[in-house]
N, C-alpha and C positions, 0 to 999 in steps of 0.2 A: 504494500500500500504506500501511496504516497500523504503523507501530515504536513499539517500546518498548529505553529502554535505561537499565538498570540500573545505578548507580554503586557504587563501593566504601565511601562512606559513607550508605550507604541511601538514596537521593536515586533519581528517577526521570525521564525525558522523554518524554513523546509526543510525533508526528510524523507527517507523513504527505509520501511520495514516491512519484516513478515510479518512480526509481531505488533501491533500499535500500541497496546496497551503495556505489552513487557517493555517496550521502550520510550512508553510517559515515564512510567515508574523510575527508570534509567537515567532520564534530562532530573525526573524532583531529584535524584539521590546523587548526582555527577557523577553516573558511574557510567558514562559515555565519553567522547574524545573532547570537551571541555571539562575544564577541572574543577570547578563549584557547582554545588547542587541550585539547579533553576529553582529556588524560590516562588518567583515572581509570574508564574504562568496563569494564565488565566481565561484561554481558551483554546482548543484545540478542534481540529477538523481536518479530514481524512478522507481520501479518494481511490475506491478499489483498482488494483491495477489487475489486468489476464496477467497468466503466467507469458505467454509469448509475445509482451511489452517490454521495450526497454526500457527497467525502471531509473537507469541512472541517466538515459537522456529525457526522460520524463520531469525527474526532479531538476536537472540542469534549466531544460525550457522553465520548469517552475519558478527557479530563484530569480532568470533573466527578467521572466515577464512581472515578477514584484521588484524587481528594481527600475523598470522600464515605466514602473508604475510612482516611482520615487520612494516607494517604505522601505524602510530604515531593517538592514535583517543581519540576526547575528551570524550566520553562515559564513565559513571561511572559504571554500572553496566558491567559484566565481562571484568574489565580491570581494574584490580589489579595497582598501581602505577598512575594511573590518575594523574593532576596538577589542576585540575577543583574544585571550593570550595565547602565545604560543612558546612549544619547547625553546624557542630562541630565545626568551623572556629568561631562562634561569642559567644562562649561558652570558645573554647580554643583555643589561636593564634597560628598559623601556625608554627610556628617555633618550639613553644615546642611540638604540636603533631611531627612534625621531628625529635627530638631530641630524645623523648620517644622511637618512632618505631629504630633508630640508634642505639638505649643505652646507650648515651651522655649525656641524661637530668641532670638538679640539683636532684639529689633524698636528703631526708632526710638518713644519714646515722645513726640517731643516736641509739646506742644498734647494731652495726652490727658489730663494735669489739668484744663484749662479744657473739656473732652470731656465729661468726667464730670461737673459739676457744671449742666448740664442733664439729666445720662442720665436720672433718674428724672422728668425732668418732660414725657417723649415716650414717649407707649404703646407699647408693644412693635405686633409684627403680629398678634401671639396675641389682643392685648385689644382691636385695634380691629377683626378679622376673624371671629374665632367669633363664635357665637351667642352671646348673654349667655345664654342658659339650659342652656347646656353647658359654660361654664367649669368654674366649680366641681367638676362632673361629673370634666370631663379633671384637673383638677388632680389630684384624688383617686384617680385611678387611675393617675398618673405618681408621686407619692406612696407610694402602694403599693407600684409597682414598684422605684422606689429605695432603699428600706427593705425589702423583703422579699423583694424577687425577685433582684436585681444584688447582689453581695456588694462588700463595703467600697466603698460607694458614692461616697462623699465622697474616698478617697484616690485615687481611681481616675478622679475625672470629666479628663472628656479626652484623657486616654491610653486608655481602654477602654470612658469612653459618652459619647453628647453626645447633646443635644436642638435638633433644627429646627422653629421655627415656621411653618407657612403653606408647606413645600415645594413646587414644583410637579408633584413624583414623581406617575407616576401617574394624574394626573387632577388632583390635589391632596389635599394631606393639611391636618388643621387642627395636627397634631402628629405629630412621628416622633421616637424614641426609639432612636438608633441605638448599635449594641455591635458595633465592627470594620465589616466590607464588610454585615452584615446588618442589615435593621429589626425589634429586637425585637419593638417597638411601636409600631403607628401608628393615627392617628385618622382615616380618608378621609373627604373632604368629601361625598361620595355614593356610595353599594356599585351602579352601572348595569345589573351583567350579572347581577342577581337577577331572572331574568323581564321582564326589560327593564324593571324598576320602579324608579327611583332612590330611594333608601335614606340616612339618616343617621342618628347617634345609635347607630352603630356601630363599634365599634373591633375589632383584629386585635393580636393576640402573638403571636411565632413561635416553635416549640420546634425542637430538629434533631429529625429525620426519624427515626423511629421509639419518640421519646421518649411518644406519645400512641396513634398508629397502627403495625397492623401493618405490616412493611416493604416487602411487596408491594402495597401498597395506590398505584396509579397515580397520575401529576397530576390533578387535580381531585376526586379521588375522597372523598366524605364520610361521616361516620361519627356514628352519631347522629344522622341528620338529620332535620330536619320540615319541616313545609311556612310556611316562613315567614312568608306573608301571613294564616298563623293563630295569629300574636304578633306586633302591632306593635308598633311603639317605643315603645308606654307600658308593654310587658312588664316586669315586674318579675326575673324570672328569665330568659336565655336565650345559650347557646351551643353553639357547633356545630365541630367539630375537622376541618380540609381540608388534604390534602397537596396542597403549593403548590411549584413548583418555580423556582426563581432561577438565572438565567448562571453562580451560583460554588457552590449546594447546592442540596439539596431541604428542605422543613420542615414541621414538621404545625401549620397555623396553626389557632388557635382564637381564632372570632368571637364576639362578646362584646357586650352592652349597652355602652354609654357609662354609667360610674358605678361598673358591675357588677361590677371586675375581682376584689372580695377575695374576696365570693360565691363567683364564678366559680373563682378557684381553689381556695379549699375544697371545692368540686366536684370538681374535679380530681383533687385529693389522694387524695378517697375513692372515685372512681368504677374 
């Protein structure tokens, strides 16, 4: 069966057992893979599954679509930002794992002066792996997005955006522009599964799920769409809006020229 159980401070758990009842008992007593006994429960409800269901992508679609839903759940497994402890807590206290993932920790800085006074004189991966004819291109549309799209950009980098060069996500990216567990923005090295035709000179921005498309609108499903091998990449104009669906949401990405993106969202604005 798949359960649900409601806490008294709004908080929620999915689950899935043979037993429900042997494993209420198990959350009151913390004799389950959290370590204090749930107290604070206060309602519970339960969904028979057939034996020939997958119950663990059953509960996974559960916890997504209560997140999607914005409730607050103590589940560890896909739900990135949890408060719930873990083995790493009596290894390393809670405050410095916070501190680390922020960027605030104590670090040893020593030899990072003499670090730094080569840093600028070794290319990034950015500048010795793109194309020279898409630099500028990507820069300007990360530009954009920093000033116009992320608010208080600059008080905020690291705690709420950071940018990767050259990930291997994917396939590979030339750039990703990441905000929390999501990629706002990214630049792939090649788009493959466009008619089996490898594609670059295209980039991708995520919005949440419903902010462009209607909400029924399935994974992969597109809106606006054309036949893309009748706008190649020296298109001056061109995007296209896909709900895309990720391990922790769903989102309405919109693909976009490389260069394209202020265009593109003026587009947006008025469309």
């Amino acid at each position: 069966m798949i359960y649900v159980l409601e806490f008294s401070n709004g908080e929620f758990y999915v689950g899935k057992a043979q037993n429900v009842v042997r494993r209420f008992a198990q959350h009151k007593h913390g004799r389950t893979n959290h370590d204090e006994a749930w107290k604070d429960i206060e309602k519970l409800w339960f969904m028979p599954v057939s034996k020939n269901k997958d119950f663990t992508q059953i509960e996974s679609d559960e916890i997504c679509r209560f997140r999607a839903f914005g409730k607050r759940l103590r589940n560890r497994a896909l739900n990135l930002g949890h408060s719930q402890p873990s083995s790493l807590d009596a290894v390393i206290p809670v405050e410095d794992q916070q501190s680390w993932v922020l960027g605030n920790g104590p670090y040893n800085l020593h030899g990072a002066r003499e670090g730094l006074l080569d840093f600028d004189k070794k290319p990034s991966k950015f500048f010795r792996q793109i194309p020279h004819e898409c630099r500028d291109l990507v820069l300007s549309d990360l530009a954009f997005a920093l000033t116009k799209l992320l608010p208080d950009a600059v008080e905020l980098e690291g705690r709420y955006w950071t940018i990767s060069d050259c990930p291997g996500t994917g396939g590979g990216r030339w750039v990703t522009l990441n905000t929390g567990y999501l990629e706002f923005m990214y630049f792939p090295k090649t788009i493959p599964w466009l008619y089996g035709e490898p594609l670059s000179r295209l980039a991708y921005i995520n919005t949440p799920a419903g902010t462009l498309l209607d909400v029924r609108f399935s994974e992969g499903a597109w809106a606006d769409s054309s036949d893309i091998f009748d706008v190649p990449e020296e298109v001056e104009q061109f995007s296209v809006v896909r709900r895309t669906s990720y391990s922790s949401t769903d989102a309405d990405a919109v693909l976009f020229c490389v260069g394209n993106l202020e265009n593109c969202a003026a587009y947006l604005r008025t469309s």
